[in-house]
N, C-alpha and C positions, 0 to 999 in steps of 0.2 A: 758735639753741637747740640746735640737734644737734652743734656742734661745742665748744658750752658742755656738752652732757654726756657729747659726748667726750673733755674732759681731766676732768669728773668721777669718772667710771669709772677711768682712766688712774693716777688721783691714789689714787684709793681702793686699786684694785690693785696699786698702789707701795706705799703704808702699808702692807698687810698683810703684807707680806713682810719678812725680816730685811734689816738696810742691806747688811749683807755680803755674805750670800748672792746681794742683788739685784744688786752690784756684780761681781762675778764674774763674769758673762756678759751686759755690757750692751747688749750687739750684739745679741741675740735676747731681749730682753726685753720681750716684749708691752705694759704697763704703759707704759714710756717711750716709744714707738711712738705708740698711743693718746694721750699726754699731747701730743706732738708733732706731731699729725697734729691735733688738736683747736686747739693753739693757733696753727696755720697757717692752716688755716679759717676761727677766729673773726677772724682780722687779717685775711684777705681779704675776706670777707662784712663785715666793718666799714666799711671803706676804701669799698668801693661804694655801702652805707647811707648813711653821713655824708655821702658826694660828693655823693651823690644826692639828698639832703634839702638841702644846703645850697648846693648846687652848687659844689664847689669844683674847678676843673680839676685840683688836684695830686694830689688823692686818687681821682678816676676816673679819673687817667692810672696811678696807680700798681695800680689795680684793674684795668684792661685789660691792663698788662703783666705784670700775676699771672696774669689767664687764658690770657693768650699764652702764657707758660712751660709753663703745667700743660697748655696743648692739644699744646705741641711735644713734651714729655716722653711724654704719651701716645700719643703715633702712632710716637712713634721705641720706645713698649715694643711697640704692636703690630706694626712692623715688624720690631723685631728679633727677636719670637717667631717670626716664619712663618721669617725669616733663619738666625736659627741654633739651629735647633730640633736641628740632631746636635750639638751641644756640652752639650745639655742632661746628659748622664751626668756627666760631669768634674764641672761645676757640684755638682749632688745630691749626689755623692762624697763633695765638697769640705767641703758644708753637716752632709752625715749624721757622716759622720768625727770633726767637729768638736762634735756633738752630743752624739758620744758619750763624748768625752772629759770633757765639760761635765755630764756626764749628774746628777750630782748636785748643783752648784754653783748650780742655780737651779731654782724648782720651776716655775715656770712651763713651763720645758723640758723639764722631765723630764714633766710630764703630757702636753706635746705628743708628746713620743716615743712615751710608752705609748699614748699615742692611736693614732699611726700606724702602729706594731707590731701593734695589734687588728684595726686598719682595713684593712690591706694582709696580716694575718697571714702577719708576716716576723718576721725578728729581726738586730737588728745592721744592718753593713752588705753584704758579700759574704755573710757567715754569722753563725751567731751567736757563731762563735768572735770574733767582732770584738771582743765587748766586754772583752776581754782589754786595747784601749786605755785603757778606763777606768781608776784610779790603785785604785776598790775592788775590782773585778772581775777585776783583775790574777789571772795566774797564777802570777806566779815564786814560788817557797817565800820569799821574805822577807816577802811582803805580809801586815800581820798582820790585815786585815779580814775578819771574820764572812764576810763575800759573795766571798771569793776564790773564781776558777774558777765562782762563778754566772750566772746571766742575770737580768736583771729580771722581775717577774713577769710584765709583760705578754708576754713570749715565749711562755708556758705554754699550751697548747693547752688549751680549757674543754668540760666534757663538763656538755651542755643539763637534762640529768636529776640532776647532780651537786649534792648542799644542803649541804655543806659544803666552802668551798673552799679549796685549799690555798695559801696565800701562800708558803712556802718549796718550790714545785715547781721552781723554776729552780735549786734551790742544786747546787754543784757539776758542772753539765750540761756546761761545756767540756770536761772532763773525762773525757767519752763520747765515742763516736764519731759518724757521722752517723747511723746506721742507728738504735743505741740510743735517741742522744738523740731521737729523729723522731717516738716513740712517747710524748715528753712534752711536749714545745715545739717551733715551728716553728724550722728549720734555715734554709732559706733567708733569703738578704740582705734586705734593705729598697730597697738601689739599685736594682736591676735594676726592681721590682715599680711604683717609686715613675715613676721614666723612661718604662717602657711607661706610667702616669698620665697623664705631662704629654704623652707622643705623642699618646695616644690626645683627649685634651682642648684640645688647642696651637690648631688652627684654631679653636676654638670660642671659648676664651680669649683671643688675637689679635683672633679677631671681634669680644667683647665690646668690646674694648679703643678699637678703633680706631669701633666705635660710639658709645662713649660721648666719643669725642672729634670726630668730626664734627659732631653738633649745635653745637659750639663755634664753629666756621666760620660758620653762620649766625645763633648769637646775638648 
């Protein structure tokens, strides 16, 4: 049931989105993820039912060799968290950079971004001059987009007493220096903020990880 309304969600949250748009950045697309992560499930959890009701060797062999895989895959993620937990910067770098390039091209992402720009209140990736990678945000005099030299709003530092709020506070911010701009949006990167994240949570994570994969040993 939970892996049948995991590609339900999945499915739904692919429809609502434009074909295009969702195509664009199919790598971080939530929607296809879920639709994919559901319908692996439902064929695993199947494979065992059927075996199991009707007893058939091929399909509880093929249901044992699925949990085999998913317990090795699991222990080799929590190993390699404790392992190579200093590589973890390059990684986020690699992911964030890419993000931001993509920043528009799928919404899905782009909510995930602003999410973690509030959450981590950063902006960009070194600074928020980063998002000068982006193709709207761009700063050279030919780009003819509204939002050249801006930042997203979520960059925008939110004053708690404030009743009306300003959506075009990021507009032209690269365009200041650090000092100036500091007084409207956060400066700082998102990398550094997000890295000290996963240090700070690595063990904890690993642990989860390799928890949930021992019970497997003994079921």
């Amino acid at each position: 049931m939970i892996s049948m309304l995991m590609v339900a969600v999945g499915v739904y949250a692919r429809l609502l989105k434009h074909a295009e748009a969702a195509m664009a950045c199919l790598a971080v697309d939530p929607a296809i993820l879920l639709i994919m992560i559901g319908i692996l499930t439902f064929l695993i959890t199947f494979c065992g039912c059927i075996g199991s009701l009707r007893e058939n060797i091929c399909l509880l062999q093929t249901f044992s060799l699925c949990l085999t895989i998913i317990f090795l895959l699991q222990l080799a993620a929590g190993v390699l968290g404790f392992v190579f937990s200093d590589k973890a910067r390059g990684k986020v770098s690699e992911i964030i950079n890419g993000a931001i390039v993509h920043y528009r091209d799928d919404l899905d992402l782009q909510n995930l971004i602003d999410f973690g720009q509030k959450e981590f209140s950063c902006c960009g990736g070194v600074s928020y001059k980063d998002w000068s990678q982006n193709m709207y945000f761009n700063c050279t005099a030919t780009n003819p987009s509204r939002e050249r030299c801006s930042v997203p709003f979520s960059c925008c530092l939110h004053d708690a007493n404030q009743t009306v709020i300003n959506t075009m506070c990021g507009h032209e911010m690269q365009t200041r220096g650090y000092l100036e701009a500091s007084a409207f949006i956060y400066t700082n990167g998102c990398i550094d903020k997000l890295v000290n994240w996963i240090h700070s949570n690595l063990f904890l994570l690993g642990g989860i990880t390799l928890g949930l994969a021992l019970p497997q040993v003994w079921g």
